[in-house]
N, CA, C and O of each residue as an XYZ file, in Angstrom:
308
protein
N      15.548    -12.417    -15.571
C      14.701    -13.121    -16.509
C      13.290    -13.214    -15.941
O      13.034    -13.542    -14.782
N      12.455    -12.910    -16.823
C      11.290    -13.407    -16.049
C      10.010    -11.803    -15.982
O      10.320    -10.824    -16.660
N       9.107    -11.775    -15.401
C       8.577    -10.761    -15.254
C       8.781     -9.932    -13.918
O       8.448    -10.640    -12.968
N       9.124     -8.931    -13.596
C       9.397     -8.224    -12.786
C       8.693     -6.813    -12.532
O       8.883     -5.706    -13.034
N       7.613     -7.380    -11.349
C       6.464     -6.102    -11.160
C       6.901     -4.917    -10.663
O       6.160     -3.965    -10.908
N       7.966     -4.672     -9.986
C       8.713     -3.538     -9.754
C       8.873     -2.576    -10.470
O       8.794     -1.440    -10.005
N       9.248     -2.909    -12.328
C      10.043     -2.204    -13.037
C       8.429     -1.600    -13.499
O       8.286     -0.410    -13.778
N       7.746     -2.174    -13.521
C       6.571     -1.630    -13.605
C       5.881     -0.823    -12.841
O       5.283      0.161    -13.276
N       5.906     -1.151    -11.728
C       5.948     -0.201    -10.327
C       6.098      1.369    -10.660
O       5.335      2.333    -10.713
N       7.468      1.131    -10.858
C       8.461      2.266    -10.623
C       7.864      3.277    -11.996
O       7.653      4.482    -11.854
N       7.627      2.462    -13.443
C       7.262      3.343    -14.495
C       5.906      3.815    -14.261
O       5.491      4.757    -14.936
N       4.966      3.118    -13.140
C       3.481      3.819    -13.108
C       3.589      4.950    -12.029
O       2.780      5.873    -12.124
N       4.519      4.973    -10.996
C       4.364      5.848    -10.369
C       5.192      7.298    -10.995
O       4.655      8.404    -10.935
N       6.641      7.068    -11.622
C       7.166      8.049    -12.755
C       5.798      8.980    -13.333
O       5.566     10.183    -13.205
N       5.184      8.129    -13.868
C       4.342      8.919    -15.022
C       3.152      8.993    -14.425
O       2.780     10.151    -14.616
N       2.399      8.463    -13.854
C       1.447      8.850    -13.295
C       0.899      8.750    -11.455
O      -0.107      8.861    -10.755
N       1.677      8.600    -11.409
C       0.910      8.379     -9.329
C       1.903      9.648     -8.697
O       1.418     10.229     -7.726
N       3.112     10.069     -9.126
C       4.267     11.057     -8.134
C       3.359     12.237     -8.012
O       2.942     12.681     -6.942
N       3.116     12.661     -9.083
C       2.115     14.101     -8.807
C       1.198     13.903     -8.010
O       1.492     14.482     -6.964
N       0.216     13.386     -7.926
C      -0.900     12.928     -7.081
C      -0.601     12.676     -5.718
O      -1.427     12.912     -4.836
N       0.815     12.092     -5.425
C       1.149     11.762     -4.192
C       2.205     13.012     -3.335
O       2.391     13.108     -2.121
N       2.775     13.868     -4.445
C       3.125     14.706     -4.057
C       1.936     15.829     -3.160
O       1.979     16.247     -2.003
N       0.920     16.064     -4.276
C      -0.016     16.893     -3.938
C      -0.662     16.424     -2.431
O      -0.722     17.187     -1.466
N      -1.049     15.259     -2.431
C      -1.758     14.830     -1.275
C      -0.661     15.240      0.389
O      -0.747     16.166      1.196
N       0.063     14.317      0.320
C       1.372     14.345      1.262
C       1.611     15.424      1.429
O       2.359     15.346      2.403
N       1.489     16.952      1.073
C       2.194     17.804      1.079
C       1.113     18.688      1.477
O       1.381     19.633      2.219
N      -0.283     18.464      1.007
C      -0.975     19.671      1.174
C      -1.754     20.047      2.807
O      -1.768     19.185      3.686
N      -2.221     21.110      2.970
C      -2.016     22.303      4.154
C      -3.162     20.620      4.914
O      -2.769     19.948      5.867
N      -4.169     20.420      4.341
C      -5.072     19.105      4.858
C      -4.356     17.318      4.929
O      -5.014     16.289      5.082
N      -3.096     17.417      4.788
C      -2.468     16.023      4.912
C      -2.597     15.724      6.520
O      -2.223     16.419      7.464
N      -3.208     14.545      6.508
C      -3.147     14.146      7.920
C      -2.004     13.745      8.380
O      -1.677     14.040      9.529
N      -0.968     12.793      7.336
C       0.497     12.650      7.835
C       1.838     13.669      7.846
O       3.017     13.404      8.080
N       1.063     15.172      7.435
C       1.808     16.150      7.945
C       2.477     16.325      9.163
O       3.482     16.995      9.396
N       1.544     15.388     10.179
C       2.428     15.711     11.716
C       3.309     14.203     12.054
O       3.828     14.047     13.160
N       3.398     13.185     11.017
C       4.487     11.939     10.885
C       5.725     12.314     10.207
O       6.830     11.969     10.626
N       5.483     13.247      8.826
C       6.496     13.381      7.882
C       6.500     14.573      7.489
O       5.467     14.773      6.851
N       7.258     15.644      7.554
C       7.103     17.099      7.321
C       6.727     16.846      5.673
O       6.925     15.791      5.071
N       6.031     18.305      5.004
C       6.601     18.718      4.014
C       7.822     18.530      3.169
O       7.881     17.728      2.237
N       8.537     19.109      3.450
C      10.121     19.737      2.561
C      10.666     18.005      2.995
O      11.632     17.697      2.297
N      10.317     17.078      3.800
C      10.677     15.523      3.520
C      10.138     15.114      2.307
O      10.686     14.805      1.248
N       8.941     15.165      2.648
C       7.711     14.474      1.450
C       8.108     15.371      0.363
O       7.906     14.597     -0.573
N       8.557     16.524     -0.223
C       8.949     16.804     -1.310
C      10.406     16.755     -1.572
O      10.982     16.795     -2.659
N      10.832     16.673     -0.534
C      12.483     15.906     -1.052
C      12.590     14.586     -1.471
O      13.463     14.314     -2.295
N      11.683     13.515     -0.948
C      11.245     11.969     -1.300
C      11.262     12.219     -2.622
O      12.137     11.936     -3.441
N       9.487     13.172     -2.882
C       9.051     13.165     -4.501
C      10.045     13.405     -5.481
O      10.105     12.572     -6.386
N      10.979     14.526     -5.512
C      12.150     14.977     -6.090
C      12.984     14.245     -6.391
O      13.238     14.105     -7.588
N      13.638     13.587     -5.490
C      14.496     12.502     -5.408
C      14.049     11.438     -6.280
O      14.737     11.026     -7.214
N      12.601     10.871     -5.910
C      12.164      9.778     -7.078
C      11.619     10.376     -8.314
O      11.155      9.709     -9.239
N      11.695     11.611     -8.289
C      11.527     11.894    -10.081
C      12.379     12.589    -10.889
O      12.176     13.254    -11.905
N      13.862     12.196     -9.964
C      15.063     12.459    -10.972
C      15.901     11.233    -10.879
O      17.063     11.324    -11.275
N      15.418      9.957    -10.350
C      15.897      8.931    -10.371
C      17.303      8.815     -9.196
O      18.203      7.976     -9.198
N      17.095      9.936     -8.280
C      18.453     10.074     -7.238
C      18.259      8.759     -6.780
O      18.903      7.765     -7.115
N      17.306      8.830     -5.973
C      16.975      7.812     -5.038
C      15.410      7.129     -5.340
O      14.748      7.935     -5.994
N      14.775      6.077     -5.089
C      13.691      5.516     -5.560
C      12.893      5.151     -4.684
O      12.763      3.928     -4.632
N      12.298      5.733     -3.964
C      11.184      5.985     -3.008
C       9.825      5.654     -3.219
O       8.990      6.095     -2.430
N       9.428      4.832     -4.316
C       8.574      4.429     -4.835
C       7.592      4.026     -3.574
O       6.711      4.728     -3.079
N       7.966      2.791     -3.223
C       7.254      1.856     -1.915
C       7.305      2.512     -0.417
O       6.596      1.861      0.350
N       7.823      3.402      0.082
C       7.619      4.698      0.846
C       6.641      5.786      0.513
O       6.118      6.436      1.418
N       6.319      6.055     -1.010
C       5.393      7.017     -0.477
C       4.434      6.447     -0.923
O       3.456      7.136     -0.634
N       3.957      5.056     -1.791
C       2.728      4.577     -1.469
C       2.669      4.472     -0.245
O       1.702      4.960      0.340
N       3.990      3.613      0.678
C       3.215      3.426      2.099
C       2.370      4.848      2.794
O       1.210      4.834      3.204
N       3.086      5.757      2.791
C       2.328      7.340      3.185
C       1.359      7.549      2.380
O       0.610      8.335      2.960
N       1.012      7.335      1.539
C      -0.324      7.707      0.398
C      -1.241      6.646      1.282
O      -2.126      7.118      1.996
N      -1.077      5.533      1.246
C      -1.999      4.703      1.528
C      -2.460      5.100      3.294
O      -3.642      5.043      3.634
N      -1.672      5.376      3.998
C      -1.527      5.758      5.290
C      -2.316      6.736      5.362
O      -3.322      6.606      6.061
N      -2.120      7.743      4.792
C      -2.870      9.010      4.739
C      -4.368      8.873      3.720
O      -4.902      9.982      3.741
N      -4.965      8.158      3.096
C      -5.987      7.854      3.127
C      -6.716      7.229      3.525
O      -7.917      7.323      3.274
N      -5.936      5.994      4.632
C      -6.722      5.268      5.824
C      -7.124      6.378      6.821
O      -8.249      6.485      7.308
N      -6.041      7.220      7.077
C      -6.481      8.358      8.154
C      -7.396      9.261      7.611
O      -7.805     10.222      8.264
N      -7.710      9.055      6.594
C      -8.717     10.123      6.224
C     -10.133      9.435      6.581
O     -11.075      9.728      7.318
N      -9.857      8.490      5.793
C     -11.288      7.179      5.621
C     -12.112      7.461      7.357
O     -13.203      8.007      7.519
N     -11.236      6.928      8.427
C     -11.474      6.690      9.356
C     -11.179      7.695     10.400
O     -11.057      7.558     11.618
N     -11.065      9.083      9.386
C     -11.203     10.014     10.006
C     -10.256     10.324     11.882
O     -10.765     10.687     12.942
N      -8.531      9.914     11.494
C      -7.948     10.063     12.609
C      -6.975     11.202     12.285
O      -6.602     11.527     11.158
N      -6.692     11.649     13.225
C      -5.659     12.907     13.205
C      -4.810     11.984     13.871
O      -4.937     10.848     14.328
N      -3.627     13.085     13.756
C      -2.376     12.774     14.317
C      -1.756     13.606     15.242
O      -0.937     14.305     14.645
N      -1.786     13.887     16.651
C      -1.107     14.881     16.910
C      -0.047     14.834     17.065
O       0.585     15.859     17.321
């Protein structure tokens, strides 16, 4: 009962944030490429856009992660 920001969550990243976060996380310039492979970060995305598993709040945390490392310009080795 009640309002529940999650369910909302989950429908903004469905329809609009997975692509965007796929692309970022994954591409050849991802700084958290050397935290979280590829073929992870697109098994995550996959997984949360067939409803397997719901990875929602994981790959904001890596989205957000990986644009602090950008901001402030840190690599990862």
């Amino acid at each position: 009962h009640g309002y529940r920001p999650h369910h909302d969550f989950h429908e903004w990243m469905k329809l609009s944030l997975l692509e965007s976060v796929e692309t970022e996380l994954s591409g050849e310039w991802a700084r958290t490429r050397h935290l979280v492979n590829r073929e992870t970060v697109r098994s995550l995305v996959a997984n949360t856009r067939t409803e397997k598993e719901n990875r929602d709040y994981l790959l904001l945390t890596l989205l957000i992660l990986e644009l602090w490392m950008r901001e402030n310009r840190i690599e990862a080795v």
